[in-house]
N, C-alpha and C positions, 0 to 999 in steps of 0.2 A: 504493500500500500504506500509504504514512504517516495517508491517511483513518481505514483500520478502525480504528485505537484510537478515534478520537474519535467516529466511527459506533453504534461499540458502548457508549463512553462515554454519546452521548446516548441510547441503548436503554433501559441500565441508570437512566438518571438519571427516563426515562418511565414506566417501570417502579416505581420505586420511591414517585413521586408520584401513581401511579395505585392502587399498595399504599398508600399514606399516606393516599389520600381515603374506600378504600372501608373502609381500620380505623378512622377520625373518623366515618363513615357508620353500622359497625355496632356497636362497642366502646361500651359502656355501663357506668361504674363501680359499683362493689355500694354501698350505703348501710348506714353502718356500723348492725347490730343492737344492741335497743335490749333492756330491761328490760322485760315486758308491764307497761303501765298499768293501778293499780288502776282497778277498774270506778266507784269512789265519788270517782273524781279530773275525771269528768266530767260538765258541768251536764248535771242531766236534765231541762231545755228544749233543750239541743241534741241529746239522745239522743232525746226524742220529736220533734224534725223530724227527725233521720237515722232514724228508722223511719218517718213520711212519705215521704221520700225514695225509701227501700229499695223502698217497696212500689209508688212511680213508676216503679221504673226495673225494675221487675219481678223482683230481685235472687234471693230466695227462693227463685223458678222453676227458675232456668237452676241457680244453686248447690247444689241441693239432689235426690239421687235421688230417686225415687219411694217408697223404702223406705228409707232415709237419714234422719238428724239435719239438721236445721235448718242450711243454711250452707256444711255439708259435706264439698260438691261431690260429684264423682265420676258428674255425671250426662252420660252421652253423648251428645253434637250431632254427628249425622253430616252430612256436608261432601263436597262431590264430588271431595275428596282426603283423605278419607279420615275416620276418628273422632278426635273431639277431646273429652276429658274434664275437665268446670270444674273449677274449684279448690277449698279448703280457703279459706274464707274468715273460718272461726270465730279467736278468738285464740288457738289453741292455742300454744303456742313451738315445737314441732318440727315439724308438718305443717301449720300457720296462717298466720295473718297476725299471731300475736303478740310477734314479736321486730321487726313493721314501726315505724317512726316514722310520723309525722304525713305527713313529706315524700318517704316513700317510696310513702305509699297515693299519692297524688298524684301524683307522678309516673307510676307504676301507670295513674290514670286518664285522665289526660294522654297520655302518651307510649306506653303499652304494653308499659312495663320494670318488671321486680318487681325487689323487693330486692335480688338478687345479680346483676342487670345483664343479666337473660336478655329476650330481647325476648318477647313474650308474640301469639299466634294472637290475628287480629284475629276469633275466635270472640266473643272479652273486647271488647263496641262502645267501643273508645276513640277511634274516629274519630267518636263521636258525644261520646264524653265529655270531648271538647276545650272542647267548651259549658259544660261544669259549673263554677258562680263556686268559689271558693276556697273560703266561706263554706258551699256546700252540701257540697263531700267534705269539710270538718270535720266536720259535722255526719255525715256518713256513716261516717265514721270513728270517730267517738264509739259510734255507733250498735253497729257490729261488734265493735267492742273492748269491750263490754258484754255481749256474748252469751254464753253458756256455750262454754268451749271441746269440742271434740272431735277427739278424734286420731283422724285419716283418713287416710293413706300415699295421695297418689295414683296414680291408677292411670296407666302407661305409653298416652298417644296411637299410634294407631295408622294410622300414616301413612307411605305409602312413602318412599324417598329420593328424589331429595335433597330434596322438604319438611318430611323432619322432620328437619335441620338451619336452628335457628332464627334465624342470621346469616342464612338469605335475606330472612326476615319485614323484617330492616330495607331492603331492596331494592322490598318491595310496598308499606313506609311511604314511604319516597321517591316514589313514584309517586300513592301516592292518600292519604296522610293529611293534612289538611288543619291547620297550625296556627291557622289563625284562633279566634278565639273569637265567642259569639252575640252578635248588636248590633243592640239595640233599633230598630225603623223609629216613625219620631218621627210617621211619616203615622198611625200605627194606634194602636187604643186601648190600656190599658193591660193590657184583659183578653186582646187577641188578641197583645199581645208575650209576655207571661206565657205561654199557650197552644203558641206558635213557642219559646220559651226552652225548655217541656218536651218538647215533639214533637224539637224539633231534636236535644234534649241527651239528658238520664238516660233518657226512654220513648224514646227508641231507635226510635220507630216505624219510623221507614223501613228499619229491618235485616230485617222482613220484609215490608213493604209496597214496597218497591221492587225491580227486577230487577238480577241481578249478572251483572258480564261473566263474561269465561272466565278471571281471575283470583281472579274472588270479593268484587269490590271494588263495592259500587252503582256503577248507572248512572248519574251526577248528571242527566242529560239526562232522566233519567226516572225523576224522584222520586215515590215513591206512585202509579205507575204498577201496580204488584201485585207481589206474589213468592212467596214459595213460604216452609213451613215446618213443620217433620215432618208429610210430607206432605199438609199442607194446602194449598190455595190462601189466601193472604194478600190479599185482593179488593184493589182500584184504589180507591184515595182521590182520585184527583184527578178530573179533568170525564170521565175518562175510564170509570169505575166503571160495573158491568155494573148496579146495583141499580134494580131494576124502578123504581120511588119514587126519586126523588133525595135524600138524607140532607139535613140542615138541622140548624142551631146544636140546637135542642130536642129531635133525636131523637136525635143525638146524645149529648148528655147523656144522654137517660133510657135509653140505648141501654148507657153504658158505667158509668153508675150501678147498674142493674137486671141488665144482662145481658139483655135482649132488649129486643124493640119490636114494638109488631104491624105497622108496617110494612114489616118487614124481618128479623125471626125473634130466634133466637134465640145467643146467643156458643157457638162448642163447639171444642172442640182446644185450643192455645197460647192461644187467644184467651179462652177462660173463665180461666182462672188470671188474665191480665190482669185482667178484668172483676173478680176476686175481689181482686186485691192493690189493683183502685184504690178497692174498698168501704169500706179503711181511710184513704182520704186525705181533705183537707179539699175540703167542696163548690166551693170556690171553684178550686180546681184545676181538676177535671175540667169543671166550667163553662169555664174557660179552655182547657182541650186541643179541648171543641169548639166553641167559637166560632171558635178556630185553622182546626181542620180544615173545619170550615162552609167559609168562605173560600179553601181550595185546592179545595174541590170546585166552588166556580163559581156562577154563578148560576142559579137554578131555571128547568128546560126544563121547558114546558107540556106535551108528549107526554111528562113523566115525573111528571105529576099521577096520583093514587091511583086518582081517577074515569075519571080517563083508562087506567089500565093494567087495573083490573077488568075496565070495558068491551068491553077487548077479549080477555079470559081465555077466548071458548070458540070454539077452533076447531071444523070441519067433524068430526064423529065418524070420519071416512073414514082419517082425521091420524093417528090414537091406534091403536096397539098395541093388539089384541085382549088378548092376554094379560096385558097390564101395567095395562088398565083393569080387569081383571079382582081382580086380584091388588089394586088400589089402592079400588077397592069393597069389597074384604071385610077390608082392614088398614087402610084409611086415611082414609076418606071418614066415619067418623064422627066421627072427630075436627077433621079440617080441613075439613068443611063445615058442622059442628055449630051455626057462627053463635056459639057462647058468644067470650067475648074472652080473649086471651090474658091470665094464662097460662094457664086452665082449657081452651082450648083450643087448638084446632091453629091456624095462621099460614095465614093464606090463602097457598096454593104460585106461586099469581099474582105475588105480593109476594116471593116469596123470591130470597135473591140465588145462595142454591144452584144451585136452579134454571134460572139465565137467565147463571151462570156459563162462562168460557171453554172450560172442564174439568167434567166430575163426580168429580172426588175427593170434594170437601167434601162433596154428595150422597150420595156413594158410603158415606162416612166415617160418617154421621148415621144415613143406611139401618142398617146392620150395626151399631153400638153402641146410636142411639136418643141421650137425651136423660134420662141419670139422675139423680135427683130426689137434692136436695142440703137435707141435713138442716138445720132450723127456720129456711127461708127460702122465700119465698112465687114459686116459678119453674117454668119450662113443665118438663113431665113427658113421655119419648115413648118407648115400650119399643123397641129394638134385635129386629133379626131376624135377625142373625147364625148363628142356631143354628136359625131355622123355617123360611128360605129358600134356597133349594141358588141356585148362581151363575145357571142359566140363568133365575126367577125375579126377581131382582134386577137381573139387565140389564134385562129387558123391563118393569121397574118404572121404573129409570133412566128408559129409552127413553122412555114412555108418559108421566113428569112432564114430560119435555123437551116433548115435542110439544103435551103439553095444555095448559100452563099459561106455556108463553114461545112470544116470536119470533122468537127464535134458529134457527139452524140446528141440524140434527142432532147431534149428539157423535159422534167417531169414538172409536176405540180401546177406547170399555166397556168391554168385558171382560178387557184388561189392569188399567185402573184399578181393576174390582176384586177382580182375583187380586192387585193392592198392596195396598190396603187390607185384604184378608183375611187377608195376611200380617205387615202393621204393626201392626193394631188393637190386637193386647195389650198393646203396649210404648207407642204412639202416643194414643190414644184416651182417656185417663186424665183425670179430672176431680177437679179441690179438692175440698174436701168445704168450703173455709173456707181464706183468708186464713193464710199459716205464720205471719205478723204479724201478725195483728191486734191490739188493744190488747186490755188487760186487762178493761177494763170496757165490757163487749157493745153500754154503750148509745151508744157513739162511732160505731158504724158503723149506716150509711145501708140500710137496707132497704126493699124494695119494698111 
């Protein structure tokens, strides 16, 4: 009997050390609130790189509703636990970022802790923004703190328990956020580290180009391997990439320059807004993102030569869906066989990555919206059928691009894909009209 005290004693003592580790784990101090900075306190050489920056890292997008001010937030990212809605990024002092310091954004970007020491949904890619130098979220920081405020009350996340208690967040950062910072490979040039610095860090790429476990967390094993994002398929960057044509430094560029390519179509979903925020950054950037990406994609396979893949674009007529070739003769065939070049015309379907895709979402998605023409900018044009084609139409169009124009196997599931997509389109399908950033004087940015 004279054990149990000291039995119990060392319980209590486990116990309390086991409570001591996991409140140094999740406990995060608030940063004392500051006085919003005047806007005229900050050089505006570093305000016009933090709006470079912004438009890198795609800020705009994710910060800003569809019908919203500038910054905002308040726009929904649904999540396979649930909705999570962005933040209030403008300087307002009550609903902003305007009572932040210098060292709270940063830490914010770093860490995944705002001001008052709340851990923050790794919605907010801070496990990519570990990469970001000191030097750029000053800059990003100047940037935002310059913006007109707007009072925005956010809106309550909508997320069951126990994940919307935020102390677990610091249990998912334990397991997968990585402190390290980016570091230059001394083997590579200076344009492909530049390239890796942005991919890796502020563009964020791989949040949708890579696949996430059942926590939510990328796969590092399977980086740019592809992923998913409002409903789109986010295609495979790496050797692994379904694209008819294998991408290359050049096409890449004029790919995420222009927003399309005739070897490979055209940007639509998530992926146009990118295309739009990176039309305000400097060339030498995006020159860098794909000479980067060129390089994870591999070296050029001759069966994914152009001549090589036309060549072999016409299967046996036997292949093809009666009704889908039908339907693709009298909507489709004059534009995508018209021979005119993009963007006057349609993208050889040969070529397309839609097409030869894992999935027909993105298919699915382009079908039914189309490709709407984006005011005093010279890009491909493709009316939506949303409203002229009933669902059993639209499968058998699916079907019949599948068979005609790749070597893929069949698609299963159709017609679930696109009873989603006919359900998502109005909220999901949405295109810029233009850059929420662009610079003041139009003639900074890079047109086709």
């Amino acid at each position: 009997m004279a054990r149990s005290p000291r039995i119990i004693a060392g319980i209590v003592a486990v116990a309390l050390i086991v409570g001591a580790a996991a409140f140094a784990i999740v406990w995060r101090p608030a940063i004392a609130a500051i006085e919003r900075p005047a806007p005229a306190s900050f050089d505006p050489a570093v305000v016009r790189r933090g709006r470079e920056l912004a438009a890198l890292g795609n800020c705009s997008s994710c910060h800003t509703r569809r019908d919203g001010q500038d910054f905002a937030g308040g726009l929904p990212v649904p999540t396979p636990f649930g909705v999570i809605f962005s933040s209030n990024i403008t300087p307002d002092t009550e609903t902003g970022i305007g009572r932040w310091s210098e060292d709270a954004f940063g830490r914010a970007m770093r860490t995944g802790v705002n001001r008052e020491g709340q851990h923050l949904y790794p919605t907010f890619p801070y496990d990519h923004f570990t990469n970001v130098t000191d030097e750029d979220d000053r800059a990003l920081y100047a940037f935002l703190m310059t913006r007109p405020p707007v009072h925005a009350v956010a809106r309550p996340n909508e997320i069951a328990f126990p994940l919307d208690r935020r102390p677990i967040i610091a249990g998912w950062k334990l397991l997968f956020l990585r402190r390290d910072t980016f570091q230059p490979d001394p083997a590579k040039s200076a344009e492909w580290n530049r390239g890796a610095y942005l991919v890796d860090g502020l563009a964020h790429c791989g949040a949708c180009h890579t696949p996430r476990n059942a926590l939510g967390a990328e796969r590092a094993s399977a980086q740019f391997a592809g992923g998913e994002a409002d409903n789109w398929r986010a295609y495979a960057l790496n050797d692994r990439a379904h694209a008819p044509v294998q991408w290359n430094a050049e096409s890449l560029y004029a790919y995420l320059r222009n927003g399309w390519h005739p070897d490979h179509g055209t940007a639509r979903g998530p992926m146009a807004e990118v295309v739009s925020n990176l039309s305000t950054v400097p060339d030498s950037d995006v020159r860098a993102i794909a000479i980067y990406m060129a390089d994870v994609s591999g070296a050029a396979k001759p069966e994914r030569d152009r001549s090589a893949v036309l060549a072999q674009a016409e299967p046996a007529p036997t292949q093809a869906d009666p009704a889908g070739a039908a339907i693709y003769a009298a909507a489709c065939a004059s534009c995508h066989e018209s021979g005119r070049p993009l963007p006057y015309g349609g993208v050889n379907l040969a070529l397309s990555s839609a097409v030869t895709s894992p999935d027909p979402r993105n298919l699915a998605n382009i079908v039914l919206a189309g490709v709407p023409a984006v005011a005093v900018e010279r890009s491909p044009i493709m009316p939506g059928f949303a409203d002229s084609m009933n669902d059993a139409q639209v499968v058998s169009l699916l079907n019949y691009l599948r068979t005609r124009f790749s070597k893929q196997s069949p698609w299963t599931g159709v017609e679930r894909t696109l009873a989603d997509a006919r359900r998502t389109q109005t909220a999901l399908l949405q295109t810029s009209a233009g850059p929420r950033n662009a610079p003041a004087d139009p003639s900074q940015r890079d047109q086709p």
